[in-house]
N, C-alpha and C positions, 0 to 999 in steps of 0.2 A: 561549349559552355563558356560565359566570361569569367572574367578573373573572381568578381563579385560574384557570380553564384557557385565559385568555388570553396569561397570561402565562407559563405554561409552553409555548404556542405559540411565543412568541417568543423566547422563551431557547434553542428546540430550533432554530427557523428562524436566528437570528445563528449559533448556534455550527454548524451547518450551512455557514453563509455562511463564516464563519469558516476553518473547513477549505478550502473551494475556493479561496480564496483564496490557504492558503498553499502551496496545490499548485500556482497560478498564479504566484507567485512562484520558486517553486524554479524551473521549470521557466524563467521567464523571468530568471534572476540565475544559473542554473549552464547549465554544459556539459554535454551529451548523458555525458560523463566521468563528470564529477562525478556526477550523478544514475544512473548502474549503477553508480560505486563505492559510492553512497551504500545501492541497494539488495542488494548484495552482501553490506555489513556489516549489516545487517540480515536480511539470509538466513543470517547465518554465523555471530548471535546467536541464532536461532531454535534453531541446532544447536549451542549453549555453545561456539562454535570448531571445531566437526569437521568439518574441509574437504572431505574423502572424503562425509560423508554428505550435506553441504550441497550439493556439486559433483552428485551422485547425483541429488537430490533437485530439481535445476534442469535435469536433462537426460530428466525424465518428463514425458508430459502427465497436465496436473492437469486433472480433469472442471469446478471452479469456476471455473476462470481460462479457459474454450471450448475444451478440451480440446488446448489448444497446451500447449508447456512454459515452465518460466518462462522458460529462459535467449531463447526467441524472442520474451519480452516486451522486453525490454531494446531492440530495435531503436528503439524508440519513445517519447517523453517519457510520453504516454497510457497508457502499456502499463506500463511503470516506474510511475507513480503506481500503477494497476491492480494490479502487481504486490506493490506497498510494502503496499497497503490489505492486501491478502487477506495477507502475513505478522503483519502487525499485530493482523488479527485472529484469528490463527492463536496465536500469543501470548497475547492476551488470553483464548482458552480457547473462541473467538467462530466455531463452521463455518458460511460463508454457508450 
């Protein structure tokens, strides 16, 4: 391996690390609350604010997320992260 693809290993590996981390965090610094209001607005940005389509759209099973719906992700700190990821990358333009 060269030098250079060593160190694009590593930059990929931290910022990896990176992210678990701060899902370890949220999850240990907020309230079960906090973390489904947090992915609510995030589900409710996806939809520029349209609470009908967003509300709609969290009461379907989605085939990515093990074909539960999101709003049965929300039970769970896991699930929530789980959930956050897959809009994020729903945003991003990104279908697992």
């Amino acid at each position: 391996m060269k030098p250079a693809d060593n160190l694009r290993e590593f930059v990929r590996i931290r910022h990896d690390l990176a992210d678990l981390t701060e899902c370890r965090e949220d999850v240990s610094e907020q309230s079960m609350e906090e973390l489904q209001n947090r992915a609510w607005e995030e589900v409710l940005a996806l939809f520029e604010g349209d609470e009908t389509g967003a509300r709609g759209w969290m009461k379907r099973n989605r085939p990515y997320l093990g074909n539960v719906t999101p709003e049965e992700m929300l039970d769970s700190a896991e699930g929530i992260r789980r959930l956050r990821q897959f809009v994020q990358q729903l945003e991003r333009g990104v279908l697992p």
